[in-house]
N, C-alpha and C positions, 0 to 999 in steps of 0.2 A: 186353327180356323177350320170348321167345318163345312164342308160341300154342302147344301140340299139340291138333291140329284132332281126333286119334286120338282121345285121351280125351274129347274134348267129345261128338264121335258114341259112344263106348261107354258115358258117361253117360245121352246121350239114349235110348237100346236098353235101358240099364236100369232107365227108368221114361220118362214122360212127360214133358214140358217144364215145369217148377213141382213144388209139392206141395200136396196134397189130402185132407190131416189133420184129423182135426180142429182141431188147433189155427189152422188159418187161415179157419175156415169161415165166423165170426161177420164176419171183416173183410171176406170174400165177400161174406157177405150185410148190411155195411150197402156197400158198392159198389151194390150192385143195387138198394137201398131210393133212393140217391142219383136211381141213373139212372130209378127210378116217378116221385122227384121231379120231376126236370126234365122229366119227361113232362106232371107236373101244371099247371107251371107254364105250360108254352106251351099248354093247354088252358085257364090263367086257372082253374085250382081251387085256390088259393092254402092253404087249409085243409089239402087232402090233400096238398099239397107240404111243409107245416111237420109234418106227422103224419109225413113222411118222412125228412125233417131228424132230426127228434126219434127217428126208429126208428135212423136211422144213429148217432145219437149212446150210444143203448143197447149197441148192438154190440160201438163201438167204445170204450166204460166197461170192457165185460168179456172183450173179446177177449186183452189181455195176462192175465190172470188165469187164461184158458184157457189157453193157449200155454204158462204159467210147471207147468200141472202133466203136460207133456213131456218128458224129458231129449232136445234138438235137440241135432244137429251144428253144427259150424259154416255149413255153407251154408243147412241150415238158419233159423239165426239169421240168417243177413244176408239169407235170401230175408224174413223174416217182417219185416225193418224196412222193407226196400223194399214190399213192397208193402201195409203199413200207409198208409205216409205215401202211395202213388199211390192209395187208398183214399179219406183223407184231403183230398187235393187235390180228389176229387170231389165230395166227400160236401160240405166245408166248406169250399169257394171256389168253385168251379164253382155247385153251388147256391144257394147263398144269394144272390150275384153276380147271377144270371137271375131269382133271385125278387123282388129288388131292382129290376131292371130291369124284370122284368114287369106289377110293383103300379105304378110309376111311370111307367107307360105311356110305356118307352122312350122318355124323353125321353134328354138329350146327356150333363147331368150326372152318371146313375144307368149310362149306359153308359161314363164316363171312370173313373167309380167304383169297377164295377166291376169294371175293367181292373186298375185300382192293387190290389184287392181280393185277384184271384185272383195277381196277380202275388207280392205279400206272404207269402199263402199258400203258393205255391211255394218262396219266398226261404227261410222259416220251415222248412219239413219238410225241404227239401234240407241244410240245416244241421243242424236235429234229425238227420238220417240221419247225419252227419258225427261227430257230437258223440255217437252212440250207438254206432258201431261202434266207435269207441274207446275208449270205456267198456269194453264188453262182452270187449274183448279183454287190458285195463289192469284195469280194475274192476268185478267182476263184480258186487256189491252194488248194487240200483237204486237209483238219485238219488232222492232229497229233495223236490226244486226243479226246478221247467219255467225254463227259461231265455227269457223272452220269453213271450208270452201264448199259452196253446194253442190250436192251431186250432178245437180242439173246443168251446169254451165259446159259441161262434154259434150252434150247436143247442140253446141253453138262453136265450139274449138276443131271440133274434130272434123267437120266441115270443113270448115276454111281450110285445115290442115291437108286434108285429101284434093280440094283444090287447085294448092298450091303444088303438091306432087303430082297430080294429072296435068299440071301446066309446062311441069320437067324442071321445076328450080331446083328437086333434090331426085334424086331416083333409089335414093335407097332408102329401103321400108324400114330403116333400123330407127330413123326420128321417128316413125312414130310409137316403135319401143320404150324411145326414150320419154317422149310427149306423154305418156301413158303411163308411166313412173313419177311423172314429177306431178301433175295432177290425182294421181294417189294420193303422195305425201302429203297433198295440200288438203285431203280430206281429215287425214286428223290431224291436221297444223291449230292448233289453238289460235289461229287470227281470226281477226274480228271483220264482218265486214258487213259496207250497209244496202240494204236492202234496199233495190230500186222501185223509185219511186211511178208515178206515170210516165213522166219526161223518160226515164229510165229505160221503162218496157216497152214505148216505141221506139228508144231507139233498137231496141232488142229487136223487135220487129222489124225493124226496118233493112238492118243486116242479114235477117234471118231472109229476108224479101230476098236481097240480094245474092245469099247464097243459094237458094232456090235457083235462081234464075242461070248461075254458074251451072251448077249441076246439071238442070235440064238443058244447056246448051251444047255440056260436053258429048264426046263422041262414047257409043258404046252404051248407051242408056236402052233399058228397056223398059219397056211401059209394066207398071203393075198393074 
């Protein structure tokens, strides 16, 4: 198959490199909420790092919902899966991963952990990407069913999970090594799962309400 370089440059002449729609703005900006995070976390502000986590996770709730009242092209469409899931990778491996590593004061296990962590991560969206562009070109009716656990559900675990250890029910950071391994595996677990509905995603919301409200009430928060 041949390049023509021609059209790539007349592409690029007419417009910029990307698109800068609305419809990809939310997925912009939970990337960017990502990267406050890991700013947080090597500062050891661990609150403001999960209040990040948990902003990226809002974004990316309603970014497809954005996107879907568009009529996209096709490069379109294949730009918005790509750079969902490279979103994604940062938002929910990269971070979590380092916030993991940073409460557990780098120790060996939390940084091997880690590693598996984001690597899963990767495994998972790179598939998803696989498994979505064929859809959309085969079947354009959206799925059901996440195939494997979404990467996004860390922004709503990991929370509660730091909650429950700033409350003193566990004090030692090693659960959340563990926590952080076992939602790995469950990124390329081949289960099936189904895809909430309305009812679904306020109650998502509504927990997420909740743990908002934990967070801001604990001690040691500093304002971003």
């Amino acid at each position: 198959m041949k390049i023509n370089l021609g059209d790539g440059i007349k592409i690029m002449k007419e417009r910029k490199i990307g698109f800068y729609d609305y419809t990809v703005v939310l997925t912009y900006l939970g990337m960017i909420c990502a990267y406050v995070g890991i700013t947080k976390v090597i500062n050891a502000s661990y609150r403001d790092a999960l209040l990040c986590l948990m902003l990226a996770g809002v974004c990316d709730m309603f970014d497809g919902a954005v996107a879907s009242t568009k009529e996209r092209g096709k490069r379109e469409q294949r730009f918005g899966i790509q750079i969902d899931s490279l979103s994604d990778l940062i938002s929910f491996g990269v971070l979590p991963a380092l916030f993991v590593y940073g409460i557990s004061e780098h120790d060996i296990y939390s940084e091997i952990v880690g590693a598996i962590f984001i690597l899963c991560a990767l495994i998972r969206l790179a598939f998803f990407n696989v498994l979505e562009e064929e859809r959309q070109s085969e079947h354009p009716d959206a799925p059901k069913r996440y195939l494997g656990v979404p990467v996004t559900v860390i922004a709503g675990f990991l929370p509660i999970e730091y909650i429950i250890y700033d409350a003193g029910v566990f004090k030692n950071t090693i659960y959340f090594v563990i926590f952080l391994f076992i939602v790995a595996i469950g990124f390329i677990s081949p289960v099936e799962i189904k895809k909430p509905g309305l009812a679904g995603k306020i109650c998502i919301v509504i927990v997420g309400i909740g743990e908002l409200i934990f967070l801001l009430l604990g001690t040691g928060l500093t304002v971003l």
